[in-house]
C-alpha positions as CSV (number, residue, x, y, z in Angstrom):
1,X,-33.7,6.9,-59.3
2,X,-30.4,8.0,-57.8
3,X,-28.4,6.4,-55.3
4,X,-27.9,7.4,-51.8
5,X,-24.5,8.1,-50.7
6,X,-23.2,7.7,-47.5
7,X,-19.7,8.8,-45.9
8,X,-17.9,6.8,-43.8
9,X,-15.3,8.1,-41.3
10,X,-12.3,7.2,-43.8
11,X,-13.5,9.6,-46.2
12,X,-15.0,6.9,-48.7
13,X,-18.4,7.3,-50.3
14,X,-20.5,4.1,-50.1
15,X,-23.8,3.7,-52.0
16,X,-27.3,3.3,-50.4
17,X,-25.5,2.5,-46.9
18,X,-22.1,2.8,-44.8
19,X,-21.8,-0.8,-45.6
20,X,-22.6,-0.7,-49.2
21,X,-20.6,-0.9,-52.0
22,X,-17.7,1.7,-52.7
23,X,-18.5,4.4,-55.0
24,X,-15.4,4.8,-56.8
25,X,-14.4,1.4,-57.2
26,X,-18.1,0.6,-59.2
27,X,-17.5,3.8,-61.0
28,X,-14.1,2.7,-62.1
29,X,-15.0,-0.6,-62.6
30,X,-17.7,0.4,-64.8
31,X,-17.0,3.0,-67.3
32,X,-12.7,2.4,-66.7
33,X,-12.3,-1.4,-66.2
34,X,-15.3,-2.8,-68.2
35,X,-14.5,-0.2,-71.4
36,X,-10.3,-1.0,-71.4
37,X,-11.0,-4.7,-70.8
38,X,-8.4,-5.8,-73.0
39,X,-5.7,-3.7,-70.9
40,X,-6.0,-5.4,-67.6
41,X,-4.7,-9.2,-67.2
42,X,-6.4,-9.8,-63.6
43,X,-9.9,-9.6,-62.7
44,X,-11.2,-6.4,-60.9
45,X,-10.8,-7.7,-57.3
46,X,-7.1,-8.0,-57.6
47,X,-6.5,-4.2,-58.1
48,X,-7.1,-1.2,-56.3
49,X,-8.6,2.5,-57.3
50,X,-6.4,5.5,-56.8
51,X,-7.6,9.3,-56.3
52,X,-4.9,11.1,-58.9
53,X,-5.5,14.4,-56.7
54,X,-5.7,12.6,-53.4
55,X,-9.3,13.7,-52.4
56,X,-11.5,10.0,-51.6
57,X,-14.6,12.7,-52.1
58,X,-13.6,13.4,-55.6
59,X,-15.1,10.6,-57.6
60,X,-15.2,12.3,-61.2
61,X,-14.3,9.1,-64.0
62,X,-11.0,11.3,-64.7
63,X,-9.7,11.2,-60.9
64,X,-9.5,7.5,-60.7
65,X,-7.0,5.3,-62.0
66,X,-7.1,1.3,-61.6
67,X,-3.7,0.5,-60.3
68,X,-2.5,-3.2,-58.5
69,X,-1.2,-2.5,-55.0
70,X,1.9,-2.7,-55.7
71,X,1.9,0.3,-57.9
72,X,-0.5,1.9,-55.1
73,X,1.7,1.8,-52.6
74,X,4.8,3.0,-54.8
75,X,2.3,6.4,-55.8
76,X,1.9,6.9,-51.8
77,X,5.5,5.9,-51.0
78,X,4.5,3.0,-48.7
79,X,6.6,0.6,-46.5
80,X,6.4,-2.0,-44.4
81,X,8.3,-2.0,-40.8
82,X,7.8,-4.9,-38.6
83,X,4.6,-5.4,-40.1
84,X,3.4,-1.9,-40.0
85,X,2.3,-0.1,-43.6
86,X,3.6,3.5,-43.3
87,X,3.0,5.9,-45.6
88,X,6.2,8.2,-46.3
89,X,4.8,10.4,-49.4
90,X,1.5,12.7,-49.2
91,X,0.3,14.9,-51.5
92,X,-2.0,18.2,-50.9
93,X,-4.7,16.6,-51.6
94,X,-4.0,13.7,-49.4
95,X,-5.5,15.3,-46.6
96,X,-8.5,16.9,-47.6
97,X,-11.8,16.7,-45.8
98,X,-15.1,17.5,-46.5
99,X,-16.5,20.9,-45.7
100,X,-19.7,21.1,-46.4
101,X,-20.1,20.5,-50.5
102,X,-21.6,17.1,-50.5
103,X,-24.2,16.6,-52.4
104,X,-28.2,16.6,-50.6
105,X,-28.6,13.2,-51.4
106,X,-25.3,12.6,-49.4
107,X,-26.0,11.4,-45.9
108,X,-23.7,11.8,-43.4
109,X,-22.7,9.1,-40.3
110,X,-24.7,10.8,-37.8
111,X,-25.5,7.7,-35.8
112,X,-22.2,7.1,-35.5
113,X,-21.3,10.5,-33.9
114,X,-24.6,10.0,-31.6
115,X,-22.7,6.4,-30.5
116,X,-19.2,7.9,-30.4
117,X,-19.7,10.9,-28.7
118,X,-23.0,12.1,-27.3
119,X,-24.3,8.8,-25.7
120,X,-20.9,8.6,-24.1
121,X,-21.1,12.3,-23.1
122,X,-24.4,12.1,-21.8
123,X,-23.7,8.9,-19.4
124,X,-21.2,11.1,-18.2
125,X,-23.7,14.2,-17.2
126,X,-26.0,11.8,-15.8
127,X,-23.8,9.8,-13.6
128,X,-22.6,13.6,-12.3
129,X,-25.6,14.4,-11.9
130,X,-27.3,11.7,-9.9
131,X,-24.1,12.1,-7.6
132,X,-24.2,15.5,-6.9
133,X,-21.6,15.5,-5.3
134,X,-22.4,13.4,-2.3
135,X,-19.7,10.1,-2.0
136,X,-22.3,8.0,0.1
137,X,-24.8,8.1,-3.1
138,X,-26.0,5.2,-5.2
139,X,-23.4,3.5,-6.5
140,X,-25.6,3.5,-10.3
141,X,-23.8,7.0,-10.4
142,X,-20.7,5.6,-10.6
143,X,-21.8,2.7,-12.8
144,X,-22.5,5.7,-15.1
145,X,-19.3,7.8,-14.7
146,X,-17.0,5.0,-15.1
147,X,-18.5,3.7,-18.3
148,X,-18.7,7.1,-19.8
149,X,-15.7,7.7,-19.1
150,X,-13.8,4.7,-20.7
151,X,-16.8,4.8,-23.7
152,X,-15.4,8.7,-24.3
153,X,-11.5,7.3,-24.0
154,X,-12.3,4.7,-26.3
155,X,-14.1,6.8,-28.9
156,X,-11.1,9.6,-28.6
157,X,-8.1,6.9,-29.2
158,X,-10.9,5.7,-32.2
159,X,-10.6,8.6,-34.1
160,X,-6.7,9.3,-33.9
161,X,-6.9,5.8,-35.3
162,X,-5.2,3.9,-32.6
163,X,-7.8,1.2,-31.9
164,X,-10.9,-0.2,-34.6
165,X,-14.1,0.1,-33.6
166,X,-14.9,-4.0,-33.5
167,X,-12.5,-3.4,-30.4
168,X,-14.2,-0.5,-29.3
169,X,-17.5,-2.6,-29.1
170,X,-15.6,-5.3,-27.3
171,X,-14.1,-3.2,-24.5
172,X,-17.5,-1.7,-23.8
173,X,-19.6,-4.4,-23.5
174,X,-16.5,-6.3,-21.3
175,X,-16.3,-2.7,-19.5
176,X,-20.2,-3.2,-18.9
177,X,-20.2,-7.1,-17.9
178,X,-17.3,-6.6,-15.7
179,X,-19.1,-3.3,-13.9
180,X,-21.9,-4.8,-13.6
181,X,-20.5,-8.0,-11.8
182,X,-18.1,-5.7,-9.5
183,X,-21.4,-3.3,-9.0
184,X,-23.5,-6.2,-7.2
185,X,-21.1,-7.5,-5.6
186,X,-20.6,-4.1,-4.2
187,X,-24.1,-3.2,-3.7
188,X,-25.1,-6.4,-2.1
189,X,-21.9,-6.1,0.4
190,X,-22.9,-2.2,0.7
191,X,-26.8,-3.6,1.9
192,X,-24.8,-6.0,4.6
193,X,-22.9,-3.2,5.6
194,X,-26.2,-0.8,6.0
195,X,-27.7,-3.0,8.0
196,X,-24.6,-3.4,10.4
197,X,-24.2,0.2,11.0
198,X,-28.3,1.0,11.5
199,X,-28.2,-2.1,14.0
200,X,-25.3,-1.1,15.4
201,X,-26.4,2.6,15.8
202,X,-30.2,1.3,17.2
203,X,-28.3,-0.9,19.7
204,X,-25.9,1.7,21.0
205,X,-29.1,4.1,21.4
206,X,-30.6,1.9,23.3
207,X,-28.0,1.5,26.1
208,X,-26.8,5.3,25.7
209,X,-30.7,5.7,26.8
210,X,-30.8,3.4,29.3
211,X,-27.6,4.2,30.8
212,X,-28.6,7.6,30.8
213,X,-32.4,6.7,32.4
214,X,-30.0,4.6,35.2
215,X,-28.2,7.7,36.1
216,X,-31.9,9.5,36.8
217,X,-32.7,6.5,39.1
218,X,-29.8,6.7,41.4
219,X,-29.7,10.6,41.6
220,X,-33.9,9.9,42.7
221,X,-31.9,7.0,44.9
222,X,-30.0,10.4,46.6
223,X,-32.3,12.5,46.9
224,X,-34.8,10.1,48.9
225,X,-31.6,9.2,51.1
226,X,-31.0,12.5,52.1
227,X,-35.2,12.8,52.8
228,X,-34.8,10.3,55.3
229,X,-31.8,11.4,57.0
230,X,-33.6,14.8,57.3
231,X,-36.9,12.7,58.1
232,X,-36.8,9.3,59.2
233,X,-40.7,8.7,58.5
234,X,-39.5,8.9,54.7
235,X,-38.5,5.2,55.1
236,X,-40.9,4.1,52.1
237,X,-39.9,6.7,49.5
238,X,-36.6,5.4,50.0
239,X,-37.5,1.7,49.1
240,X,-39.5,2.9,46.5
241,X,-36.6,4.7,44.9
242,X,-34.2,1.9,45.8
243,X,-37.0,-0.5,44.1
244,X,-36.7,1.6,41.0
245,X,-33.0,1.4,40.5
246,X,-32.7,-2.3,40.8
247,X,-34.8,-2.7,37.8
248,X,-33.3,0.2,35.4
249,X,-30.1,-1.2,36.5
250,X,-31.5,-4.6,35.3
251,X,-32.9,-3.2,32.1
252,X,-29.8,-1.1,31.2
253,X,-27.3,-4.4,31.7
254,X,-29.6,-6.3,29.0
255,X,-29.3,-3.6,26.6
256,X,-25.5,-2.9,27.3
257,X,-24.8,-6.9,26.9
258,X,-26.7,-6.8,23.6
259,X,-24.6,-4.1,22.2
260,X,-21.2,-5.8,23.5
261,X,-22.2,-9.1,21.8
262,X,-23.3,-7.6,18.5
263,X,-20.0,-5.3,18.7
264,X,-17.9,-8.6,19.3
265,X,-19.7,-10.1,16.1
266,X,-19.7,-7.4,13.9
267,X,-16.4,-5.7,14.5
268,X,-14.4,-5.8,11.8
269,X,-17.4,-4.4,9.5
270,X,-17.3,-1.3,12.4
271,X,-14.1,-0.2,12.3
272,X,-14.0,-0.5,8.5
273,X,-16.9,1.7,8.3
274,X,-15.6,4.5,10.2
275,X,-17.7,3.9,13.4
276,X,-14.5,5.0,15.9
277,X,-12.8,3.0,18.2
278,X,-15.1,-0.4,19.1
279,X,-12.4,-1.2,22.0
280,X,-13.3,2.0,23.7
281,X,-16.8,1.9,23.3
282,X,-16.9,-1.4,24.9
283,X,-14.7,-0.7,27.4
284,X,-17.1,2.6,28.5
285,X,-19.9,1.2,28.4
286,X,-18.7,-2.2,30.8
287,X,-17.0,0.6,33.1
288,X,-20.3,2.8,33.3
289,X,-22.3,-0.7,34.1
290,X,-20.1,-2.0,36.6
291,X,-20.2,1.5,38.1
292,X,-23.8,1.4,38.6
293,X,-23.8,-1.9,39.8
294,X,-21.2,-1.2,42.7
295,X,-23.3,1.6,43.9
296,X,-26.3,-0.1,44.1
297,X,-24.2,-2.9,46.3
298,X,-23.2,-0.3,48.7
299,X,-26.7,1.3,49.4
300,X,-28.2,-2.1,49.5
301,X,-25.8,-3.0,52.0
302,X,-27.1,0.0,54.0
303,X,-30.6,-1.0,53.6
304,X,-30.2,-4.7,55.0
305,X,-30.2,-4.1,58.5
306,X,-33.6,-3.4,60.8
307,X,-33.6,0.2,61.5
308,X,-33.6,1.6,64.9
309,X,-37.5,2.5,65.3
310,X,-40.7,0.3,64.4
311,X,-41.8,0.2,60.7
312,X,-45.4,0.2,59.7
313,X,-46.6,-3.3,58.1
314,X,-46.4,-1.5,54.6
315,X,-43.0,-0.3,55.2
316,X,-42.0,-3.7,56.1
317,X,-43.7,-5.0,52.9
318,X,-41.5,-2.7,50.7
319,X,-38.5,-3.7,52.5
320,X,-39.1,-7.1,51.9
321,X,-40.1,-6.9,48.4
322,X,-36.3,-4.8,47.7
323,X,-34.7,-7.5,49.1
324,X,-36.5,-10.0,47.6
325,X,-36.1,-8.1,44.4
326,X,-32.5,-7.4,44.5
327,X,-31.9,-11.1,45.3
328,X,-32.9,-12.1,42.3
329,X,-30.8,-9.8,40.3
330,X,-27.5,-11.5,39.0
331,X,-25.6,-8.2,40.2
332,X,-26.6,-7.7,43.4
């Protein structure tokens, strides 16, 4: 049955896997080394198997010669500089790859090209792609685009032969425990940070609608005013109106308190994230309150006294339910 042969990325044919033994070295050692015995002193292991025309493909019995590495590294003009092995001498067929005339039963890497190159690539398309262009998306997209990224770096510096691939699987898996650490870390401070901002943004609704539901019960405060200087009979309407202010007033100064406190808590997080300037918000919203607040002194103050002409018993009622309502208000 014939072997399998597989081609590894240096060029060299190994039998029945990439990891298998090297095709020219047990064809030299068996019809070279085992024939001319008496010729060689050390055992096979100690020498090394030279391509005569320089082509590792080109495995016939009379292209390989069984050398020691000494005498290897004289044929390619080797040296050694500071520990590096540089080869000064090459030969045509030194640099020959394989185009295509391997035999069928000769089985390319091709899950190494799928772990070099297209998983890599793909991670790459995908991050992209879940992104789509939007910066606030999930930060798995990055996850993805950052790993591709350095996987594809990685595999390029591999194959100008610059780093080994026991690295390469090193620096990927660190790449991917290190991510993955900085990635919660992220997310879980990203979640805190959500839940700030929608807080933040419910609160401030809140008080924008309240302030703005105030401003409605003092222009209906107006309005019934300027009915009962027209028509003093409107002396209820006016209470009533008066009645309803108090309380929005009331309402909008516990919504505006709980935004200031949250605000005070929280600000650093708010400014970081781009929600404008705190200090001013605070300061509006305090301003607008007090506002409110002064105006409702001054018309109360113009309620307090008995009016000129006799009130009905229900009018009297409301009057004293105001004041007993507006004393109770920490404003007022």
């Amino acid at each position: 049955m014939e072997r399998k042969i597989f081609v590894d990325d240096n060029l060299r044919e190994h039998y029945d896997s990439f990891d298998g033994p090297l095709v020219h070295r047990e064809l030299a050692y068996e019809h070279i080394y085992i024939k001319n015995r008496k010729d060689y002193q050390l055992p096979f292991s100690a020498y090394q198997v030279h391509h005569k025309d320089g082509d590792k493909t080109n495995n016939s019995i009379e292209n390989l010669q069984i050398v020691t590495k000494e005498e290897h590294d004289a044929i390619h003009g080797v040296v050694y500089s500071q520990g590096q092995r540089i080869i000064t001498r090459f030969r045509e067929g030194d640099s020959k790859f394989i185009q295509g005339n391997c035999a069928i039963n000769r089985h390319k890497k091709g899950s190494n090209t799928i772990f070099k190159w297209l998983l890599p690539i793909a991670l790459l398309i995908l991050g992209i792609g879940f992104r789509g262009g939007n910066a606030t998306s999930s930060p798995t997209s990055l996850v993805l685009i950052v790993v591709g990224a350095v996987w594809l770096g990685i595999s390029i510096t591999s194959s100008l032969g610059m780093i080994s691939w026991k690295v390469i699987s090193c620096l990927v898996i660190l790449a991917l425990i290190a991510y993955g650490g900085f990635n919660w870390r992220d997310t879980k401070t990203g979640i805190i940070t959500k839940q700030v901002i929608n807080q933040f943004e419910e609160l401030d609704g809140n008080a924008v609608i309240a302030m703005e539901e105030t401003e409605q019960r003092q222009n209906e405060v107006n309005n019934a005013i300027q009915n009962y200087n027209k028509d003093n009979t409107q002396f209820s309407g006016m209470f009533k109106a008066m009645t309803a202010f108090a309380k929005q007033i009331n309402s909008t100064r516990h919504h505006v308190n709980e935004l200031l406190d949250f605000m005070d808590a929280h600000k650093a997080v708010l400014v970081k994230n781009g929600v404008g300037n705190v200090d001013g918000i605070r300061h509006g919203m305090a301003t607008n309150l007090a506002t409110f607040e002064e105006n409702f002194k001054h018309l109360k103050l113009q309620l307090e006294p008995n009016p000129p002409y006799t009130q009905s018993s229900k009018e009297r009622r409301q009057r004293a339910e105001f004041l007993e309502l507006s004393d109770s208000l920490d404003f007022a």
